[in-house]
C-alpha positions, -999 to 999 in steps of 0.1 A, spaced: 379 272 -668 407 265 -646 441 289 -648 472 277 -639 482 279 -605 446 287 -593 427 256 -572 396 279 -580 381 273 -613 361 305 -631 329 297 -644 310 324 -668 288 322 -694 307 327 -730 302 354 -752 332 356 -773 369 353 -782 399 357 -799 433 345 -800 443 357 -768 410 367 -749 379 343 -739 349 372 -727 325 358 -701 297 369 -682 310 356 -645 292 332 -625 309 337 -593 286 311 -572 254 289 -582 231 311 -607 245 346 -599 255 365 -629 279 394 -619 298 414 -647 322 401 -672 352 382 -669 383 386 -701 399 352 -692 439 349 -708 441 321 -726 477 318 -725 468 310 -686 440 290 -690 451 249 -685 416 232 -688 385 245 -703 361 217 -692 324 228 -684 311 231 -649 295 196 -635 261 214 -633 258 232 -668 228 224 -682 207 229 -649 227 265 -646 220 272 -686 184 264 -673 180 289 -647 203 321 -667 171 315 -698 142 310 -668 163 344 -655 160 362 -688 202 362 -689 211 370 -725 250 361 -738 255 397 -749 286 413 -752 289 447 -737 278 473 -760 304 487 -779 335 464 -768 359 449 -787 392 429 -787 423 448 -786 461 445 -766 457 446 -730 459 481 -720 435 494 -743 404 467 -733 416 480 -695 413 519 -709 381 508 -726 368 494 -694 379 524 -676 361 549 -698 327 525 -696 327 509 -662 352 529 -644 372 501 -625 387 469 -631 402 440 -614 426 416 -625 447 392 -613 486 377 -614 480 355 -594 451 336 -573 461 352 -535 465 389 -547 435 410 -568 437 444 -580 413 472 -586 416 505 -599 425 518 -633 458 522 -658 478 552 -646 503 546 -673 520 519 -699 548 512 -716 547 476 -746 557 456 -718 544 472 -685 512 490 -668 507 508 -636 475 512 -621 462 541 -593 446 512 -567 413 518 -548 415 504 -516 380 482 -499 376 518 -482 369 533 -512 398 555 -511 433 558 -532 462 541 -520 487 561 -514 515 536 -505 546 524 -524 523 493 -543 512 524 -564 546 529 -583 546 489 -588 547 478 -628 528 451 -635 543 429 -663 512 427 -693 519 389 -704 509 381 -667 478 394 -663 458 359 -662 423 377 -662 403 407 -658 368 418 -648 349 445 -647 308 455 -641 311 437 -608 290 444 -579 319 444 -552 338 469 -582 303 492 -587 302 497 -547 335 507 -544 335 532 -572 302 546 -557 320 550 -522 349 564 -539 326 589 -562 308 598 -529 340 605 -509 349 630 -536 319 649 -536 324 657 -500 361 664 -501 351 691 -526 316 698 -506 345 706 -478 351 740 -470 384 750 -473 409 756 -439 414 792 -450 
């Protein structure tokens, strides 16, 4: 699929849709399957198949890769699938636009707007100014979650938590 304004397409095995929402399971490079992708269809601007389809459907059956939802998820607005992901997967990232990714979770919403506490690459909050940033809902152009870069950071994050409160205290 390509979005608009992205030279990258994203390639992912479908699972399902809806009006608003195409679910994948993300094929980031070659045969390598790594968590899901929620596509925006308002941002999608071509839908053609990649050049090497059947060969790749080949390998994901010779792999055992099944086109299975993940258990329990459903179609909803926009901030609920990203609460739903929190609550099952713990992170998300999605994307405005191709430079700039996001990870972390919804702090708060309002109809038109979401904020979200970021986790840095260190695994660690941010703490800056980005943090109090709203992020407008109808531009959201995807979102994925059950990612291998998104598990690792969530496992550093975890891990840096238990030794903060491991720490004894200064007193």
């Amino acid at each position: 699929m390509q979005l608009a304004g992205w030279e990258t397409d994203q390639v992912g095995l479908w699972l399902a849709e809806n009006e608003e929402w195409l679910l994948l399971r993300q094929i980031p490079v070659d045969y390598v399957v790594d968590g899901y992708l929620l596509l925006a269809k308002a941002h999608i601007i071509s839908r053609k198949p990649a050049k090497y389809r059947v060969q790749t459907e080949q390998v994901l059956k010779l792999k055992g890769i099944k086109a299975e939802e993940p258990v329990g998820f459903q179609f909803s607005d926009t901030v609920e699938m990203l609460r739903w992901i929190k609550q099952h997967y713990g992170l998300f990232e999605f994307a405005d636009e191709e430079e700039t990714i996001f990870l972390g979770w919804v702090s708060k919403a309002d109809p038109v707007h979401f904020w979200i506490d970021f986790l840095t690459p260190r695994g660690t909050l941010d703490a800056s100014d980005e943090e109090d940033k709203p992020f407008l809902i109808s531009e959201v152009q995807f979102i994925r979650f059950d990612t291998d870069y998104a598990n690792s950071l969530k496992l550093l994050w975890q891990h840096k938590q238990r030794l903060k409160l491991r720490k004894p205290s200064d007193n």
